[in-house]
C-alpha positions as CSV (number, residue, x, y, z in Angstrom):
1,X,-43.9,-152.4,57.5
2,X,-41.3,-153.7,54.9
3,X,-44.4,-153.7,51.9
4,X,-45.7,-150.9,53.2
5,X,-42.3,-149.2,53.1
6,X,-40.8,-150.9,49.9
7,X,-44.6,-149.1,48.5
8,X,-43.6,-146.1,49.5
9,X,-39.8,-146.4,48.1
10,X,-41.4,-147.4,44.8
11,X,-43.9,-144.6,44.4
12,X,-41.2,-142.4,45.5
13,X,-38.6,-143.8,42.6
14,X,-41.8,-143.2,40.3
15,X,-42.5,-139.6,41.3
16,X,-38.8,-139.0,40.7
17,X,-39.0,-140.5,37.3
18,X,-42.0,-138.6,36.4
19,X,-40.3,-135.2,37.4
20,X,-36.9,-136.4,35.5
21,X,-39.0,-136.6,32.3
22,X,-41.1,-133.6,32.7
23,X,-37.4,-131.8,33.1
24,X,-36.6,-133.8,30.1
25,X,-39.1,-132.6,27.8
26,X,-39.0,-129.0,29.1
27,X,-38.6,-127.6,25.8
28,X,-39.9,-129.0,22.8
29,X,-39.7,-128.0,19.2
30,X,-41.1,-128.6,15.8
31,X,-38.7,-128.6,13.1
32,X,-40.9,-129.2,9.6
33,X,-39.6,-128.7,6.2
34,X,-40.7,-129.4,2.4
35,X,-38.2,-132.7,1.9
36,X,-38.9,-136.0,1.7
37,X,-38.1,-138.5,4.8
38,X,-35.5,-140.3,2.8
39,X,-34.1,-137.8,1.3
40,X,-30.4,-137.6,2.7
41,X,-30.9,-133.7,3.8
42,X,-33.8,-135.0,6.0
43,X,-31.7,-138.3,7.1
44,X,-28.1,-136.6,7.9
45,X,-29.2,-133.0,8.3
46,X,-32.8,-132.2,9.5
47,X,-33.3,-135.4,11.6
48,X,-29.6,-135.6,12.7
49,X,-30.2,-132.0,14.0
50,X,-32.8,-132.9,15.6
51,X,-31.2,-136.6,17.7
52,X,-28.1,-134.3,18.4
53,X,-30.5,-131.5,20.2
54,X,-31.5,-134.0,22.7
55,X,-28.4,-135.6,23.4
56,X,-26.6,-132.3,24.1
57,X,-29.1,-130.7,26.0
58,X,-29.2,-134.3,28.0
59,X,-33.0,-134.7,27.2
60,X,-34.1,-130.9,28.2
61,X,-34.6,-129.9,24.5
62,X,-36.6,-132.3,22.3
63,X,-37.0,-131.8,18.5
64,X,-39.9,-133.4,16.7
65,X,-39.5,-133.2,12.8
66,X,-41.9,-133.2,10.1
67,X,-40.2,-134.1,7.0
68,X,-42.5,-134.0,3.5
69,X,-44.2,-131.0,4.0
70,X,-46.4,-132.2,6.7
71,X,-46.6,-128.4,8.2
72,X,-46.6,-127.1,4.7
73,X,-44.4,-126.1,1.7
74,X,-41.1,-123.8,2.0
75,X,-43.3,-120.1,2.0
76,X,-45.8,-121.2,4.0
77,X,-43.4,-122.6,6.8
78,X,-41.1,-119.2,6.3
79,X,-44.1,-117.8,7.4
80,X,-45.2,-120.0,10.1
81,X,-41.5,-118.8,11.7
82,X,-42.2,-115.1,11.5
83,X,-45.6,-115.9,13.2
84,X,-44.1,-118.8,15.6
85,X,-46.7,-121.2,14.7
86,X,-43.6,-123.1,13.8
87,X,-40.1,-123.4,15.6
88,X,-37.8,-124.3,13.1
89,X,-37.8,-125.3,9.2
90,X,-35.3,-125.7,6.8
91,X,-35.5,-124.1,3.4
92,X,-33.8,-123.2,0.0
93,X,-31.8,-119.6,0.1
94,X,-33.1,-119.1,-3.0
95,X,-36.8,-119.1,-1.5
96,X,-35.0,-116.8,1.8
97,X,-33.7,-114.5,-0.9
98,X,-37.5,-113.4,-0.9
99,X,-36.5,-111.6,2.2
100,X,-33.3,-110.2,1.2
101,X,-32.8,-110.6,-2.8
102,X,-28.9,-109.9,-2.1
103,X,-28.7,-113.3,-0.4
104,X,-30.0,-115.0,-4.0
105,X,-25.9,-114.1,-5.1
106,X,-25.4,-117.7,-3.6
107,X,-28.1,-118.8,-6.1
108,X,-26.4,-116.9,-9.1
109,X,-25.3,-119.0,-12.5
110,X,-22.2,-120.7,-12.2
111,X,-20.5,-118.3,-9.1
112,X,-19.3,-121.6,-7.3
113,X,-16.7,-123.6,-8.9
114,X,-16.8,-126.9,-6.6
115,X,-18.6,-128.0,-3.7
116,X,-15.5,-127.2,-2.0
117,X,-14.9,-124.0,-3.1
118,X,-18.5,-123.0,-1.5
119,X,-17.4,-124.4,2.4
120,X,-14.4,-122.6,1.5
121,X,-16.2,-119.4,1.5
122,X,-18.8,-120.1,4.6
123,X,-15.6,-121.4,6.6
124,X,-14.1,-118.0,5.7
125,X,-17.0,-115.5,6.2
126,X,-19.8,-116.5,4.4
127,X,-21.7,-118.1,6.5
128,X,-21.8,-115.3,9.1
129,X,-22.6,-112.8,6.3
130,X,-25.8,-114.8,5.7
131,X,-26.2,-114.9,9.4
132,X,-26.0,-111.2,9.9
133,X,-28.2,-110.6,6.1
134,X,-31.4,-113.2,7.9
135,X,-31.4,-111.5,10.9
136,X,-31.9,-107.6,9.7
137,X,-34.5,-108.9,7.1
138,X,-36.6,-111.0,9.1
139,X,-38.0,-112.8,12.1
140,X,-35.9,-115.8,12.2
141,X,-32.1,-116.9,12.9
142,X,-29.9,-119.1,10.7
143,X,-28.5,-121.8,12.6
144,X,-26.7,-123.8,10.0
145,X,-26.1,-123.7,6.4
146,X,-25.4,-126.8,4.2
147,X,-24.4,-127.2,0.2
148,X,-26.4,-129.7,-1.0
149,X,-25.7,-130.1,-5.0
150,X,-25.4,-128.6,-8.5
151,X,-29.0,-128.4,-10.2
152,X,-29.5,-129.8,-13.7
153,X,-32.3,-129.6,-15.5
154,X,-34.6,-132.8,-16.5
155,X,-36.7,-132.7,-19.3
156,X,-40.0,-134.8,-20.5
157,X,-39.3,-134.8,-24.4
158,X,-36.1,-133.2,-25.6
159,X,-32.4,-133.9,-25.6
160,X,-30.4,-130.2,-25.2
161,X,-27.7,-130.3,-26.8
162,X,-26.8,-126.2,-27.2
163,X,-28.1,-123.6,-25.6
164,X,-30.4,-122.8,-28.2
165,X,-32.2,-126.0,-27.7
166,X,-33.3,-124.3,-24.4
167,X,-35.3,-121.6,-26.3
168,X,-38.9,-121.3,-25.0
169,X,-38.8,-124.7,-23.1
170,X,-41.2,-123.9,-20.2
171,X,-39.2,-124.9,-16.7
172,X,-41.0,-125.5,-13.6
173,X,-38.6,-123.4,-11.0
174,X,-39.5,-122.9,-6.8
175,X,-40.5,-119.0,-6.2
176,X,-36.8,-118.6,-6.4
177,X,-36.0,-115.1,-7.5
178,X,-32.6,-115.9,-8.8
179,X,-33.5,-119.1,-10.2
180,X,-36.2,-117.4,-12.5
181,X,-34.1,-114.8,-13.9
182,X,-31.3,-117.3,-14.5
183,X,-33.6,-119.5,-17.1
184,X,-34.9,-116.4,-18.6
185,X,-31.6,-115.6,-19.4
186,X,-31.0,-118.5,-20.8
187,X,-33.7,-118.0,-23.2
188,X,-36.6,-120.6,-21.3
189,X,-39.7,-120.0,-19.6
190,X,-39.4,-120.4,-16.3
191,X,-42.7,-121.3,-14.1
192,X,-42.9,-121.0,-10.8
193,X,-45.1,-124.3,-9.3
194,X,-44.3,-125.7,-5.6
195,X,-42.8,-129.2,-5.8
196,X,-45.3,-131.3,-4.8
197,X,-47.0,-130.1,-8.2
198,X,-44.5,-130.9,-10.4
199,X,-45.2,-134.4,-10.9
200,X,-48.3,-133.5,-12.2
201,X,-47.6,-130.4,-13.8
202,X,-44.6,-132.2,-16.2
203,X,-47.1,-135.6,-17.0
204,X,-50.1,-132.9,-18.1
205,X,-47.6,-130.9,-20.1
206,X,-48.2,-127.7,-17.6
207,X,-44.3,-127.7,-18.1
208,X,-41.8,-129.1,-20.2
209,X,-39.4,-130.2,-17.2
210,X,-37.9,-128.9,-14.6
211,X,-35.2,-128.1,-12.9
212,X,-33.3,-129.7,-9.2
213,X,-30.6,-131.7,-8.0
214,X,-30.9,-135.1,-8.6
215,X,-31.5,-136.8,-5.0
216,X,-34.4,-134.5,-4.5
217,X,-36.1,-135.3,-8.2
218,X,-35.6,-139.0,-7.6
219,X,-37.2,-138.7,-4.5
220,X,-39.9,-137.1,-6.0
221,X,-40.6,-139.6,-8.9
222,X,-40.1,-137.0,-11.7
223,X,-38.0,-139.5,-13.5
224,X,-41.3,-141.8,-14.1
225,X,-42.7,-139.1,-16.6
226,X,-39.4,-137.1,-17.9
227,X,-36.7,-139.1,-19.3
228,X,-34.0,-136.6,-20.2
229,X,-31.0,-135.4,-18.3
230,X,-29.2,-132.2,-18.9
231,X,-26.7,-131.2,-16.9
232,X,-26.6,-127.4,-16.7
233,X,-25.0,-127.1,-13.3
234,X,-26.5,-123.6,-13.4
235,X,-26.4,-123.0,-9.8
236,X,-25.6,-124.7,-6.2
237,X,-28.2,-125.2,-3.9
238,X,-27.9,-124.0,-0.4
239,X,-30.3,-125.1,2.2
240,X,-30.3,-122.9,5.6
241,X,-31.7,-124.5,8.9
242,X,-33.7,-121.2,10.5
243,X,-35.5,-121.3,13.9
244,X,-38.0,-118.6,14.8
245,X,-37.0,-115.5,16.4
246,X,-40.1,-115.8,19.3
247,X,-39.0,-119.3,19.4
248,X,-35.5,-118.0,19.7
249,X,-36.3,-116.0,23.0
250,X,-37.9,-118.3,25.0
251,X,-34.9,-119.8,24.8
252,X,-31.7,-119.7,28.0
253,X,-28.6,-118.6,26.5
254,X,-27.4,-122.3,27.8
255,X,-30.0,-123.7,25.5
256,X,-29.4,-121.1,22.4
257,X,-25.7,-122.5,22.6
258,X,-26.5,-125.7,22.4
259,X,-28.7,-125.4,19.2
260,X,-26.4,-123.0,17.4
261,X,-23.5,-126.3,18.9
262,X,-26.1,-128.8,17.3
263,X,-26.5,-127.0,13.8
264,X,-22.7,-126.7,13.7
265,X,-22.0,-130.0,13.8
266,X,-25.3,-131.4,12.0
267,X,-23.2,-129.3,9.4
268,X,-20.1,-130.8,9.5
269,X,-21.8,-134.5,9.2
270,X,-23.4,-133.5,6.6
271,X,-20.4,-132.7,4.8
272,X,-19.1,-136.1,4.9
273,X,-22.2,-138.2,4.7
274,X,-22.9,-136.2,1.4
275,X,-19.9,-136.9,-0.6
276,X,-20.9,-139.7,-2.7
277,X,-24.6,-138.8,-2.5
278,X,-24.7,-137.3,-6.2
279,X,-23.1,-139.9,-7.9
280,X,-25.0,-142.8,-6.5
281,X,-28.2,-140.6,-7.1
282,X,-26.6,-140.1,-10.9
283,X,-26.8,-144.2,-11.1
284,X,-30.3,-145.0,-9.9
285,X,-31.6,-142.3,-12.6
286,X,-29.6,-144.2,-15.0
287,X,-31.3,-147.5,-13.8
288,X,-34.8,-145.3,-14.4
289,X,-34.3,-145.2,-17.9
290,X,-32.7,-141.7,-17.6
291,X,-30.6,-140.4,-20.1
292,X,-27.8,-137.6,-19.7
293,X,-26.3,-135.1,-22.1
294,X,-23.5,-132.5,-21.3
295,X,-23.9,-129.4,-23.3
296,X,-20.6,-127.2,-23.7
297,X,-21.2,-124.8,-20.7
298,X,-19.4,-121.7,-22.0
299,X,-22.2,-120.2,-24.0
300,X,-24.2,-121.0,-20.9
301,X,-22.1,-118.6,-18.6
302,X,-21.7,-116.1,-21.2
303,X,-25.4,-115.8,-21.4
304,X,-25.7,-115.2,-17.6
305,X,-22.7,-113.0,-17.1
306,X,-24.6,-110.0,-17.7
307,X,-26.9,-110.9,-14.8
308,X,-24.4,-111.8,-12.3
309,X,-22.9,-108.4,-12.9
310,X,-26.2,-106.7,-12.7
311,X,-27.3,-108.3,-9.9
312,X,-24.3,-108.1,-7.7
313,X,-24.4,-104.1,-8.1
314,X,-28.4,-103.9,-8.1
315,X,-28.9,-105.5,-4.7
316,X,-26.3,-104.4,-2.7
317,X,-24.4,-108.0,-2.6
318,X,-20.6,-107.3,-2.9
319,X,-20.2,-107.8,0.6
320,X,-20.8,-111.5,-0.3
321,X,-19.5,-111.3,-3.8
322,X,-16.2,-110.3,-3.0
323,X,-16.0,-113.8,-0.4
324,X,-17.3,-116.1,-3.0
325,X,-14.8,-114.7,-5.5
326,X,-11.5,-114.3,-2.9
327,X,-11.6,-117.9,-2.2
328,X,-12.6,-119.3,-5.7
């Protein structure tokens, strides 16, 4: 009776189990985005998202993430969210701003003066106005929004010492509106190739360089065939953490809270962990055999002015403008 009964306990105990992790799992969502694994927005961002999903839904909502475009590049998994063949990706405003081009202010030359100054102005509206901006243009929600880093611009054969050494100099760029127009006002040609090209596109002379922060072009071994470092700082890049609007309604208002809880404070580490991030980045090029110049800036703003101007007025973006400028 005892075996037969200590049988029964144990199947019981198992059964229970077996429910307790089909409760566990009862939601589960891909998260894929264009970044490499190691790259810190995938480490203390994407995948930290993703661990702090399942411990603050205790288990009910699980987040698998597929880092180096393993579901596809930025446009593709934009897409994939309209459709809901994907849950969640994180992606470059400026590739979002294809949706709303007033959102590509954020991208504009030289509008952020720190780091700083740009959580100043999500902390004190921002944010929400890119919220509110995502959700009347397409099919998905933001949850979070992070500043990564100033982009530079890394070249295969040419120091720039002026702006005029930028004349002609073909640019690989994302399919970043704002990013386009910003080296065509700076005199270059800017070509639009997806990143997992530009490797190739640089060594076969497709392009003269191209243009990033410098985490995500170490990552991406561009410093193996371009050995020059110019640092431009022409705009900040802002990645936004979206999740699918059909993915978004299957979802309890319990479990909506706690990923909009999760992307807030995925957010806030990311802050932190990202602080020295540039500067060690800014070393390990250096130990590639990169070289840096720093070019006056000034004739690099006054080129671009007119287009900031234009394009605050052209696209309806002064509802964003006037945050970015009232807490510079």
């Amino acid at each position: 009776m005892n075996f037969v009964r200590n049988g029964m306990l144990a199947t019981t105990a198992a059964l229970g189990l077996m429910v307790g992790a089909a409760q566990a799992a009862e939601v589960t969502l891909k998260l894929g985005h264009h970044v490499p694994a190691e790259h810190s927005t995938n480490r203390e961002y994407a995948q930290y998202f993703a661990d702090l999903v399942g411990d603050l839904s205790n288990g009910e909502i699980e987040v698998h993430n597929y880092p180096g475009g393993q579901l596809g590049g930025q446009r593709d998994l934009l897409e994939g969210l309209e459709l809901g063949t994907v849950d969640m990706t994180y992606a470059d405003l400026g590739v979002i701003a294809n949706y709303d081009l007033a959102l590509g202010v954020l991208d504009l030359p030289y509008v952020f003066d720190s780091i700083d100054h740009a959580y100043r102005a999500m902390d004190e509206g921002l944010l929400s106005a890119v919220q509110a901006r995502v959700d009347k243009a397409t099919s998905f929600h933001v949850v979070g929004m992070i500043p990564v880093a100033f982009r530079d611009t890394l070249l295969a054969d040419k120091d720039v010492e002026t702006l005029d050494d930028l004349k002609g100099v073909k640019i690989r760029t994302p399919q970043a509106p704002v990013l386009i127009d910003t080296f065509r006002a700076l005199g270059a040609n800017p070509t639009p190739i997806p990143s997992g090209e530009a490797y190739t596109a640089i060594q076969t002379h497709v392009v003269d360089g191209m243009e990033g922060h410098k985490e995500f072009i170490y990552a991406i071994r561009v410093p193996e065939v371009a050995k020059h470092w110019v640092e431009t700082k022409h705009n900040l890049t802002f990645n936004l953490l979206n999740i699918s609007d059909i993915t978004w309604n299957r979802l309890t208002e319990k479990q909506q809270a706690t990923v909009m809880e999760a992307g807030k404070k995925a957010g806030e580490h990311f802050r932190t962990a990202n602080a020295e991030i540039d500067d060690q980045f800014r070393q390990k090029l250096k130990d590639e055999g990169v070289t840096f110049s720093t070019p006056d800036l000034k004739p690099f703003r006054e080129a671009t002015a007119p287009m900031v101007e234009s394009f605050v007025k052209d696209n309806d973006a002064s509802d964003l403008w006037n945050i970015i400028e009232k807490t510079r």
